[in-house]
C-alpha positions in Angstrom: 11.1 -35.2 -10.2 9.9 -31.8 -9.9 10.8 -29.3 -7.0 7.6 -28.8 -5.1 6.4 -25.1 -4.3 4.2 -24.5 -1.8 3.0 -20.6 -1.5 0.9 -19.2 1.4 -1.5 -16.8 0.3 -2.7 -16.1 -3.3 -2.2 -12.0 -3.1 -0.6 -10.0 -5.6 2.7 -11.6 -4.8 1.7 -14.9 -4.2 0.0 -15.1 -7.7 2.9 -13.8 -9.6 5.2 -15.5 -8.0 3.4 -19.1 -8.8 2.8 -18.2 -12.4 7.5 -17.4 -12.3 8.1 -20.5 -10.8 4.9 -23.1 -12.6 6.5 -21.6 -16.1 10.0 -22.9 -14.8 9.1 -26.5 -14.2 8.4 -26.2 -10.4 5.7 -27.8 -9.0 3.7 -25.4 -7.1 0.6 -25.6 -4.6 -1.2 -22.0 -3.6 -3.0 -21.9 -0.3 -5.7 -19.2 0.3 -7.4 -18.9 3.7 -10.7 -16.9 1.8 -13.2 -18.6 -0.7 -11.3 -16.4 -3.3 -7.6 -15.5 -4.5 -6.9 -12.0 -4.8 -6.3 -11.1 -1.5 -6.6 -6.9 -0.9 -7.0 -6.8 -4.5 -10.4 -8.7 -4.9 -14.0 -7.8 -5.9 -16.9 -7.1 -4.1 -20.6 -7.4 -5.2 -23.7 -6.0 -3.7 -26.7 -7.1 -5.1 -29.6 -4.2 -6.3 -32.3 -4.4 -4.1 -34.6 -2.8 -6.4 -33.6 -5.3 -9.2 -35.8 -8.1 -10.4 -34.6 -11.5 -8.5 -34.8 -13.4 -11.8 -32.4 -11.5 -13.3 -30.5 -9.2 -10.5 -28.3 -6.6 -10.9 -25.2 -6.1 -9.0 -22.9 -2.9 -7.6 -19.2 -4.4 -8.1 -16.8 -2.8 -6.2 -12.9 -2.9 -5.7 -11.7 -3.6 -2.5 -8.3 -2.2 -2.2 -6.4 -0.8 -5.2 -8.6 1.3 -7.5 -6.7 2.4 -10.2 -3.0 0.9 -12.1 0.0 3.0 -11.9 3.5 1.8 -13.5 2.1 0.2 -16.3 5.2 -0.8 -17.6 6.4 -3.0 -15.1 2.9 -4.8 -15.4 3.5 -5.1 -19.5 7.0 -6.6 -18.2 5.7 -9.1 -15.9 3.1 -10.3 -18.6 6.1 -10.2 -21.4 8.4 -12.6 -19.2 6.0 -15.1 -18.4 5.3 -15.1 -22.5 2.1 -13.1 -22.7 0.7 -9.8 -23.5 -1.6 -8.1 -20.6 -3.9 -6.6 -23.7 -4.5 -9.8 -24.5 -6.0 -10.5 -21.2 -6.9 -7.3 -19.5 -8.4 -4.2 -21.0 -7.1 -1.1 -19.4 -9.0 2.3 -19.8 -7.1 5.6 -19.3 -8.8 7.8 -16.8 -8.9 11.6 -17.7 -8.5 13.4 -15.7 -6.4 11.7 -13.5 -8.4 13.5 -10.1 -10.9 15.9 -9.4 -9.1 17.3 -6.0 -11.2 19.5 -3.6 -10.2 21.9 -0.9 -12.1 21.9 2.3 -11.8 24.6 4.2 -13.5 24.7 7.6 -15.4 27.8 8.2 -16.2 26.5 12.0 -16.6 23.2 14.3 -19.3 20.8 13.9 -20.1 17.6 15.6 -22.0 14.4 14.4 -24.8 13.8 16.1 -24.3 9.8 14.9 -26.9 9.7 12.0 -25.3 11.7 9.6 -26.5 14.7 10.2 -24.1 17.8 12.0 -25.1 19.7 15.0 -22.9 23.1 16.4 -20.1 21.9 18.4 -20.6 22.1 22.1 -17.3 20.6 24.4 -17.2 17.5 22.1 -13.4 17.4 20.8 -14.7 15.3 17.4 -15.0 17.4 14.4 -16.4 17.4 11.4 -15.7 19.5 8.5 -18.0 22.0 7.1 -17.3 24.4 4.0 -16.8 28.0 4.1 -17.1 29.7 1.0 -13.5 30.1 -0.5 -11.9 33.8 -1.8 -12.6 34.6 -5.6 -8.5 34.5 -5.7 -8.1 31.2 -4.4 -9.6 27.9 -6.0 -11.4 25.5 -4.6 -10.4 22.7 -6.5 -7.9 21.6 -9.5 -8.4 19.2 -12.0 -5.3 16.6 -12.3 -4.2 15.7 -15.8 -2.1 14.2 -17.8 -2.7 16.8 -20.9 -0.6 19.3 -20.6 -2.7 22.1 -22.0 -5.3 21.7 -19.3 -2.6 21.6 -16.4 -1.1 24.6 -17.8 -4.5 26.2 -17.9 -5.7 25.1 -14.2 -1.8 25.2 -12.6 -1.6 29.4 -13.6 -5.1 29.7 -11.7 -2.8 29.6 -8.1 0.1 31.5 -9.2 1.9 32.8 -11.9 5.0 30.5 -12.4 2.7 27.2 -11.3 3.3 25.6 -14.5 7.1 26.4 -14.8 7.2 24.5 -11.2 5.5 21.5 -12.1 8.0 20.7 -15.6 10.8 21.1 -12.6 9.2 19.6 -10.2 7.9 16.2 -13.1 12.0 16.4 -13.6 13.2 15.6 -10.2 10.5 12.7 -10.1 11.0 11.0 -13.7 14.9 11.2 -12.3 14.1 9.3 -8.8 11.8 7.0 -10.9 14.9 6.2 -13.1 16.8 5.8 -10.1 14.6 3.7 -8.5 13.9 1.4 -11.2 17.9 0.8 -11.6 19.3 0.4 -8.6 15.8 -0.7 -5.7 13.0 -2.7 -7.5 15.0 -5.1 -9.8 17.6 -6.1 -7.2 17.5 -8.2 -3.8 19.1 -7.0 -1.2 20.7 -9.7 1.1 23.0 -7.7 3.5 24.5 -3.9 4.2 27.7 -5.2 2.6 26.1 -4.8 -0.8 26.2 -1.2 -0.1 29.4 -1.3 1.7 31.8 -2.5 -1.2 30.3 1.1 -3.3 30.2 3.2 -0.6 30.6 6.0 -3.3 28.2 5.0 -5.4 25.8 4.6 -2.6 26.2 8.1 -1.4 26.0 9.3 -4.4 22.9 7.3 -4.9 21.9 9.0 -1.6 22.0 12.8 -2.5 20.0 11.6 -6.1 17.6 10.1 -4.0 17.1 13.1 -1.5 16.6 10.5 1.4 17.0 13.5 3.7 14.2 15.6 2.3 10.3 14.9 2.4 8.0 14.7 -0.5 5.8 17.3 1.7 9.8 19.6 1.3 10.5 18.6 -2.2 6.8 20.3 -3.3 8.2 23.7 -1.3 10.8 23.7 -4.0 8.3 24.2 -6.8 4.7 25.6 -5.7 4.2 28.3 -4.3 0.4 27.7 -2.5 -0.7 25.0 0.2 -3.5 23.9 -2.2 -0.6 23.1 -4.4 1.4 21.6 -2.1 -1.3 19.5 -1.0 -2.1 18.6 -4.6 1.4 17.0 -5.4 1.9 15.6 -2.0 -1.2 13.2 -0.7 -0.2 10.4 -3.4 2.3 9.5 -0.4 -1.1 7.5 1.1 -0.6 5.2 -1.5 2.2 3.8 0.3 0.1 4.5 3.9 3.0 6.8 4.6 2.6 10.7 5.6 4.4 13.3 3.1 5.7 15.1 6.2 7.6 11.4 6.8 8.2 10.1 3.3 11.5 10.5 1.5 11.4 12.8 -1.2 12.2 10.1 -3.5 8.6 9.1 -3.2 7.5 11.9 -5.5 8.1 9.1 -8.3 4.2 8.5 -7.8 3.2 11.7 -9.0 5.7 11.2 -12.0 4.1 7.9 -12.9 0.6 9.8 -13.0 1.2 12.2 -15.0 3.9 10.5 -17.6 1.8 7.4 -18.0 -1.6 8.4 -16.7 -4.0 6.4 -14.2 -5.6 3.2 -15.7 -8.4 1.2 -14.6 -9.5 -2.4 -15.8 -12.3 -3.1 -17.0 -14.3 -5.5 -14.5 -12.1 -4.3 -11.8 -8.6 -4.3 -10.9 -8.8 -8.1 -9.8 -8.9 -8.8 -13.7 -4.8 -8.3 -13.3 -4.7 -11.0 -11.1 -7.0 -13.3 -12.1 -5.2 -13.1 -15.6 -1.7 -13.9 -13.6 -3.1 -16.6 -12.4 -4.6 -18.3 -15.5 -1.3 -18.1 -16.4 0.0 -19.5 -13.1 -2.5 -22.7 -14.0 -1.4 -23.0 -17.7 1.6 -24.3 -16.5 0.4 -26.4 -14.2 -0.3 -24.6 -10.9 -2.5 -25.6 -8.6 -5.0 -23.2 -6.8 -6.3 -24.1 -3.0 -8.8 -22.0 -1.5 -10.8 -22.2 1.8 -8.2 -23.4 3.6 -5.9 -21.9 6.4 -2.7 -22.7 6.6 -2.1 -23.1 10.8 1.9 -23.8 10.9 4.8 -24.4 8.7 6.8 -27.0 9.5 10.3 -26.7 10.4 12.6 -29.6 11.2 15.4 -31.0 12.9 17.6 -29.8 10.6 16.3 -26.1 10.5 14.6 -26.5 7.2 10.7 -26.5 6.1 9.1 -29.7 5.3 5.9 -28.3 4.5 2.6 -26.5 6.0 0.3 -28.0 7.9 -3.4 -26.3 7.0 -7.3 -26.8 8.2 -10.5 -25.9 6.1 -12.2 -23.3 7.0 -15.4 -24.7 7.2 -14.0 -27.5 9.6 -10.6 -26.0 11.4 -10.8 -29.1 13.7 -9.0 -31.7 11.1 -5.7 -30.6 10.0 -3.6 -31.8 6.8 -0.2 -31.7 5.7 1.3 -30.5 2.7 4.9 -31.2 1.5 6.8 -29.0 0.0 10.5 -28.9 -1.4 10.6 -24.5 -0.5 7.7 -22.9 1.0 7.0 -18.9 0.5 5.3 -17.0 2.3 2.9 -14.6 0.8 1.1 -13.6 4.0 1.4 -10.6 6.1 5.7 -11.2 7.5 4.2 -10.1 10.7 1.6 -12.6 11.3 3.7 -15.0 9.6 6.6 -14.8 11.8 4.5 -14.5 15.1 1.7 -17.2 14.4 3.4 -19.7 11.6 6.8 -20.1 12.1 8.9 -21.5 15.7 10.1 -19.4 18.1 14.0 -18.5 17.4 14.7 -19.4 20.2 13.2 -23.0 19.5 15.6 -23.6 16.6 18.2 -21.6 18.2 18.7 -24.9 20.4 18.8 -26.9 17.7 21.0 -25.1 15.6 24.7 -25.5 14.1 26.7 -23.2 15.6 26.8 -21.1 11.8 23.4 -20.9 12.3 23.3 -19.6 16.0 25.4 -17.1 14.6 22.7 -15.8 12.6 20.0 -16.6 15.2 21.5 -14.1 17.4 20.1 -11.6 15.1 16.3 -13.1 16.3 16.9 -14.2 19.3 16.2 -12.5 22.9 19.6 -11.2 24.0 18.9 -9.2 27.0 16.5 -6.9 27.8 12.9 -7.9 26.2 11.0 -5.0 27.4 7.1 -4.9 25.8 6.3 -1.5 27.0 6.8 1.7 25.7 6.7 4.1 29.8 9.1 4.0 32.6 9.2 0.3 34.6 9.6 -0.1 38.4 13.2 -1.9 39.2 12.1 -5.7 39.4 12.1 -7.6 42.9 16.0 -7.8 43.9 17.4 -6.4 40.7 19.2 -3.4 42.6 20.6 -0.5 41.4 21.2 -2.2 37.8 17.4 -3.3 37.4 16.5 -0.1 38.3 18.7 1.9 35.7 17.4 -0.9 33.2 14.0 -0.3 33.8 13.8 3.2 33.4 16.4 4.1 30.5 15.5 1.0 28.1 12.0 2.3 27.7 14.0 5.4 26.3 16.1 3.2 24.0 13.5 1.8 22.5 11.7 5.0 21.8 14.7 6.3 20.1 16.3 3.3 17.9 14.5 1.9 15.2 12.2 -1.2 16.3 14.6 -3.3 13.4 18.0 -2.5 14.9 17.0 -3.5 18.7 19.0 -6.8 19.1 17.5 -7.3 22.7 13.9 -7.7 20.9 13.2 -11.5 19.1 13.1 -10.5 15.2 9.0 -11.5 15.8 8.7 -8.6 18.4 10.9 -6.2 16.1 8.6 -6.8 13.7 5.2 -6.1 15.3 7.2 -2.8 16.5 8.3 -1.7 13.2 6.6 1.3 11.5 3.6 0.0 9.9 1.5 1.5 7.4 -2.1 3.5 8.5 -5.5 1.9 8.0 -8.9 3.2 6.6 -12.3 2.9 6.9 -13.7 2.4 3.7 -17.5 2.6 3.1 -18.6 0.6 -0.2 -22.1 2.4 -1.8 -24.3 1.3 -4.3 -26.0 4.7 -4.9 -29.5 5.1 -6.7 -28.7 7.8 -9.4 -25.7 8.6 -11.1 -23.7 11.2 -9.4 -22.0 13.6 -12.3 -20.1 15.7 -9.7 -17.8 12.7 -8.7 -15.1 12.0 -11.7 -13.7 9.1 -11.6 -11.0 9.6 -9.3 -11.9 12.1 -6.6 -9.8 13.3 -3.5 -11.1 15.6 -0.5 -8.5 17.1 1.0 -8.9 19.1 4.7 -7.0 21.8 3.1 -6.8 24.0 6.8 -5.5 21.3 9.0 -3.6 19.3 6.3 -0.6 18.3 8.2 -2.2 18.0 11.8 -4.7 15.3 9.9 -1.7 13.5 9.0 -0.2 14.0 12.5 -3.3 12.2 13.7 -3.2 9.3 11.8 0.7 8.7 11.9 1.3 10.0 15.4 -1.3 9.9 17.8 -3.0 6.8 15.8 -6.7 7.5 15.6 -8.8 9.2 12.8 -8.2 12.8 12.4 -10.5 15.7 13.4 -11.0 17.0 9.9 -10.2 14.0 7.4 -9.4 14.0 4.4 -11.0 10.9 2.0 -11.1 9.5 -1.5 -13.9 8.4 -3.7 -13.2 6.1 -6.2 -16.3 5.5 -8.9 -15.6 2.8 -11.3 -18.8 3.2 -12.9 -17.5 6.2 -14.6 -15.1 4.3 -16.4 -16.7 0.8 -16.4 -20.3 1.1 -16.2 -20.4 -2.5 -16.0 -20.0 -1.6 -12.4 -23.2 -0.2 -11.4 -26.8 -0.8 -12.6 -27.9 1.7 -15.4 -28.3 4.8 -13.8 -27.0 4.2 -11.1 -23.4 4.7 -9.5 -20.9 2.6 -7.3 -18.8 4.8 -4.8 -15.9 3.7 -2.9 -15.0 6.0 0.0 -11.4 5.8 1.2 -11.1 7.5 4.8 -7.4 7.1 6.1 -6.8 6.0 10.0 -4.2 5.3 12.4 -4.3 1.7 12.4 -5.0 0.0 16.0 -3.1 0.0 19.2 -2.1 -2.9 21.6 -4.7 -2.9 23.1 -7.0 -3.4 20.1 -4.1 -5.7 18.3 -6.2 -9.5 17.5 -9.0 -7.8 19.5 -12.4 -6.9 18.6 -12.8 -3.1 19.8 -12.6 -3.8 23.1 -13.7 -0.2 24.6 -16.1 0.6 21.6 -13.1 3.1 20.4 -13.2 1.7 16.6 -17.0 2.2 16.1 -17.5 5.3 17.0 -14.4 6.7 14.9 -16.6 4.5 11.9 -19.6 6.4 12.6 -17.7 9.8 12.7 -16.1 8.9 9.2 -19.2 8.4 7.8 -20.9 11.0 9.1 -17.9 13.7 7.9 -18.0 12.4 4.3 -21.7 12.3 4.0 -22.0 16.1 5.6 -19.2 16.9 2.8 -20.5 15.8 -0.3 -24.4 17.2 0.6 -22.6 20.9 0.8 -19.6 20.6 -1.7 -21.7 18.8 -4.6 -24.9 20.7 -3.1 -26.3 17.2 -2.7 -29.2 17.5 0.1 -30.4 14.4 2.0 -27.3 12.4 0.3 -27.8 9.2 2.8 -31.0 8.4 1.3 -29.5 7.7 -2.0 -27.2 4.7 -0.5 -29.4 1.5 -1.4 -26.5 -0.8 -0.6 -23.5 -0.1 2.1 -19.9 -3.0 3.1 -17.9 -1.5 5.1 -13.7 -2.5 6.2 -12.3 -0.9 9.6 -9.4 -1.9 10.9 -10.8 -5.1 13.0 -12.1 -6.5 9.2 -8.4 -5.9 7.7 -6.6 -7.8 9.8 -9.5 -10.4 10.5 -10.2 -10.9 6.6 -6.0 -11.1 6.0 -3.8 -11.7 8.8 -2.7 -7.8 9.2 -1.2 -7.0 12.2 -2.7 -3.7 13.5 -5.0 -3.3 10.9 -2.4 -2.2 8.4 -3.9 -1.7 5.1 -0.3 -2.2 3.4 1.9 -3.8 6.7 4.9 -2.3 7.2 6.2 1.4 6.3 8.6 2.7 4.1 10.5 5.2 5.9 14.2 5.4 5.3 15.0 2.9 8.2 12.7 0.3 6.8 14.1 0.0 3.1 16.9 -1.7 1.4 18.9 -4.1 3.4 17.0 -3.1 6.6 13.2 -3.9 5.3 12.7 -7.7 6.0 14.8 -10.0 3.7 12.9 -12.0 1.3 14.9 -15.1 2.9 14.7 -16.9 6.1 18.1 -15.9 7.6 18.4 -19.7 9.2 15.4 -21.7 7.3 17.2 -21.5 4.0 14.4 -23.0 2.0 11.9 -20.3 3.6 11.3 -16.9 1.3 8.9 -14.4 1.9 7.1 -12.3 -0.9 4.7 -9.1 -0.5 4.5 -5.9 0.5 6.1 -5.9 3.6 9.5 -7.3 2.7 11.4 -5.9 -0.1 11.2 -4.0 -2.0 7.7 -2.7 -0.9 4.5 -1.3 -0.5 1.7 -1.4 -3.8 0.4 -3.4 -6.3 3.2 -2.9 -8.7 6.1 -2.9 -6.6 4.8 -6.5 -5.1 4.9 -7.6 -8.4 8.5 -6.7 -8.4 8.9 -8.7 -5.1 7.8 -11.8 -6.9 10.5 -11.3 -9.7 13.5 -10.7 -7.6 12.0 -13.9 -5.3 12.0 -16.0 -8.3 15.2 -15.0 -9.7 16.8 -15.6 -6.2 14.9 -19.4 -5.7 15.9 -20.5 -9.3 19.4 -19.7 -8.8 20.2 -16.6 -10.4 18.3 -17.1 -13.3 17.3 -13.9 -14.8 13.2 -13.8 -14.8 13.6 -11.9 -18.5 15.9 -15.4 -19.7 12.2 -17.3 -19.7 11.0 -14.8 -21.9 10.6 -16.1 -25.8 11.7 -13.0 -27.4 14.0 -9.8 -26.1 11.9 -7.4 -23.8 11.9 -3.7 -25.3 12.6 -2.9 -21.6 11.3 -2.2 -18.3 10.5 1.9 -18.8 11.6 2.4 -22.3 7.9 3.1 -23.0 7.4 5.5 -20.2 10.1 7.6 -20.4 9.6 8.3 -24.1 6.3 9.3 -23.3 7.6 11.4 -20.4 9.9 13.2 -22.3 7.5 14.2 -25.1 5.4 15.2 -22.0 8.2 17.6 -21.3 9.9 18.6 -24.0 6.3 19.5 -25.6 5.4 21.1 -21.9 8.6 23.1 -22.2 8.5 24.1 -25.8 4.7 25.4 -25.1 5.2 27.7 -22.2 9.1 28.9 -23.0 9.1 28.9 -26.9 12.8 30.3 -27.7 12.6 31.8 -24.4 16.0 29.9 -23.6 14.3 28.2 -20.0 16.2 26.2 -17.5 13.8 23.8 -17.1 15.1 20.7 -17.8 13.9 17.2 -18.6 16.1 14.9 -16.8 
């Protein structure tokens, strides 16, 4: 008889995972809350309102991920489950890879809530406005990945631009290697993997530049802010500041440039729903419309099944069996609405397994608040020492090492990624100024933005936003004529308060109403634009509130939890249940991480790890030409040409890693 699979949630992870384990023999079930699988990476459609109703016309936009980076380790995942992705998507390179704008605020403004921007008063909201920029100092840079034209808009900021960037391409094609090697393709189970090559770890380590920021690696190489800023935002990909991420991170830009920035045509869902045609070729089975409300544990410590309700009737509940269960839904809600309370199973545990409930289980103190507490009722001197230091403690270790927090509460206070407010347009006329890729970036307050979004967790006073128009690329995705924009503002992503709440104090809305106003005041002065509102015929809009209502993410985290150095490795959420041994988790918030292609990943090293070791690349019918092989010959043409073209015989240093 076939082991039964059941997998909750048919995202990115959950997808790939099914099609690994369906083309193994399992017998797997996929349950999906919404109407459609996909998850963050579905489609949206908008119909035309000035189309004919007989025959309408639609803006299609993507949701979440708007353009493919790593395209090897997508060819790869295709290749192992005995198919070719050109034979199922087809990918168009975008060139250039970003049209990247410099605002530079030449004084305060203020929405007046309609779009329009009056002079600031005492209002502490701004909005950006433009000043006009010194003839020495661009206003914008054109992002490539031909080296002629880089060379050409790099040596418009300084004089030795271009000679930065081969050095600075080096470093990241190295911690791309790195990572590749020794972080995506493995699992990691427990710190005494690193602890039996200490050495090598270390070593690993300095490679890596954990210490440094990708904000401090950028120092090394440009000289300008706008430079700086250029090779640096990418770090949102991963909802992480470049003042906070590890310098290793600069592997995004390397990807860019070395492969180039791909979009599919029909939209980036195309990946997925070719994964899971795979998925159902061999024999997986595709559930949608229905939430799953509990999985089942028994006795024994060990998951029977999931218990689930339709959406259009949550009243009647059914159960599912299943021989493993995985969990493809954000590990946060997962392990604070769907699984038991540790200290449920802790009472019915072996004693090997209390061992490793202890790690989950309340201990001692289980403070939820984050100021000074009043000594409780009788507790003496001890309750009031308690009280007032442990507040400190938990401020100062990380939220995953704080044994007197249940692993559920560690989890909802782990770093978690920022939020957006994204605005979905169907414009009337084609908009030529907007490339495909384009990136406004608050050029004067560029790290106190960030500071806003990752510190004090609200939406800056000068944002910075990205417009994605797939109609450039795809027109398939507007009516002719017409454009479809995509307009990413980043957020902090809610607070307690606001947690499974819906914007109790109004605090959400009005930040909306502030993003939209600030990007529709930019683009009527930058693109000289007037009246740009009145060419938005169709508008969707997600904030925070519709994240985590439309997917189960806690705070409204667009990408769950961060990546920061604490957060990775052994110490980012295991992909195993460390009591419910037939419990695995798969997605972006355990390992190895955050985005599209590194989920993908997560699915691979799950499968290998529920199918006993078996190497996902053994399935394959033929031998794989390798993971990178294809990207880093292409990167090193990029830079031996790049070097070759600016030193000649010159006898440079720069080298190509």
């Amino acid at each position: 008889m076939k082991q039964k699979a059941v997998i909750v949630g048919g995202g990115a992870g959950g997808i790939t995972l099914a099609a690994y384990l369906a083309r193994s023999g399992m017998d797997v079930t996929v349950v999906e809350k919404n109407e459609s699988t996909g998850g963050r990476c579905s489609t949206i459609y908008e119909m035309d309102p000035t189309s004919d109703p007989s025959s309408p016309a639609h803006f299609r936009h993507d949701l979440g991920p708007s353009l493919l980076l790593m395209k090897p380790i997508f060819d790869r995942i295709f290749e192992e489950l005995g198919e070719k992705m050109e034979d199922h998507v087809r990918l168009v390179r975008c060139d250039p890879n970003y049209i990247v704008h410099f605002i530079r605020s030449a004084n305060e403004m203020v929405s007046t809530g309609n779009g329009k921007m009056a002079n600031r008063t005492s209002s502490k909201t701004r909005v950006a406005t433009l000043s006009k920029p010194s003839p020495q100092t661009p206003d914008r840079i054109m992002l490539s990945s031909d080296v002629a034209v880089m060379r050409s808009e790099l040596n418009k900021f300084h004089q030795n631009a271009f000679d930065g960037y081969l050095r600075f391409l080096s470093e990241a094609r190295r911690h791309y290697d790195l990572s590749i090697d020794n972080v995506l393709m493995k699992n990691f189970d427990s710190w005494w993997q690193l602890a039996t090559s200490p050495v090598q770890w270390m070593n690993l380590a300095r490679e890596f530049d954990i210490a440094g920021t990708v904000w401090g690696s950028t120092g090394k190489y440009f000289e300008t802010e706008e430079l700086r800023q250029a090779f640096s935002f990418q770090t949102m990909y991963m909802g992480m500041s470049p003042y906070d991420a590890p310098a290793t991170y600069n592997l995004l830009q390397f990807t860019e440039f070395a492969e180039g920035i791909w979009y599919p045509i029909g939209g980036f869902n195309e990946v997925l729903v070719s994964l899971q045609r795979i998925a159902m070729k061999y024999g997986a089975r595709f559930v949608c419309s229905t939430t799953v409300t509990e999985i089942c544990v028994n006795e024994f410590n060990r998951t029977t099944g999931v218990r689930v309700s339709s959406t259009q009737n949550p009243q009647e509940t059914s159960f599912i069996g299943a021989d493993i269960v995985i969990c493809n839904a954000d590990l946060v809600h997962a392990y604070n609405k769907l699984l038991p309370n540790p200290a449920a199973m802790m009472n019915r545990s072996t004693m090997k397994q209390k061992t490793s409930l202890m790690k989950s289980t309340a201990m001692a103190h289980r403070s939820t608040a984050m100021v000074p507490k009043a000594a409780p009722a009788g507790g003496g001197i001890i309750g009031a020492v308690s009280g007032t230091i442990m507040p400190y403690v938990d401020r100062a270790v990380p939220a995953n090492w704080r044994p007197w927090l249940t692993y559920p509460e560690r989890l909802r206070r782990m770093e978690h990624t920022c939020s957006t407010f994204s605005f979905y347009w169907g414009v009337s006329r084609n908009i030529p100024e907007l490339g495909a890729h384009s990136v406004f970036l608050c050029s004067d307050e560029y790290r106190a933005s960030f500071d806003q979004i990752f510190k004090d967790g609200t939406l800056p006073d000068m944002p910075s936003f990205y417009i994605h128009t797939a109609s450039r690329v795809d027109p398939s995705a507007a009516p002719a004529g017409k454009d479809c924009l995509t307009v990413l503002v980043p957020t902090g992503h809610m607070n307690d308060a606001e947690d499974y709440c819906d914007d109790p104090d109004g605090r959400l809305a009005k930040l909306q109403a502030r993003a939209r106003a600030m990007v529709i005041s930019v683009l009527e002065e930058r693109l000289g634009i007037p009246d740009f509102e009145a060419l938005i015929q169709t508008e969707r809009v997600m904030n925070p509130i519709k994240w985590q209502k439309s997917f189960n993410l806690s705070r409204g985290s667009i990408l769950g939890l961060g990546h920061n150095v604490t957060q990775v490795l052994w110490m980012r959420p295991r992909t195993r249940h460390d009591v419910i041994d037939n419990m695995y988790f798969v997605g972006s918030s355990t390992h190895p991480g955050v985005g599209v292609p590194i989920v993908l990943c997560s699915a691979r090293v799950v499968a290998e790890q529920i199918l006993g070791g078996q190497k996902c690349g053994e399935m394959m019918p033929s031998k794989s030409t390798g993971m990178v092989g294809g990207m880093m010959d292409t990167a090193s043409s990029l830079l031996n040409y790049a070097s070759s073209a600016v030193f000649g015989n010159s006898g440079s240093t720069a080298t190509t890693a």
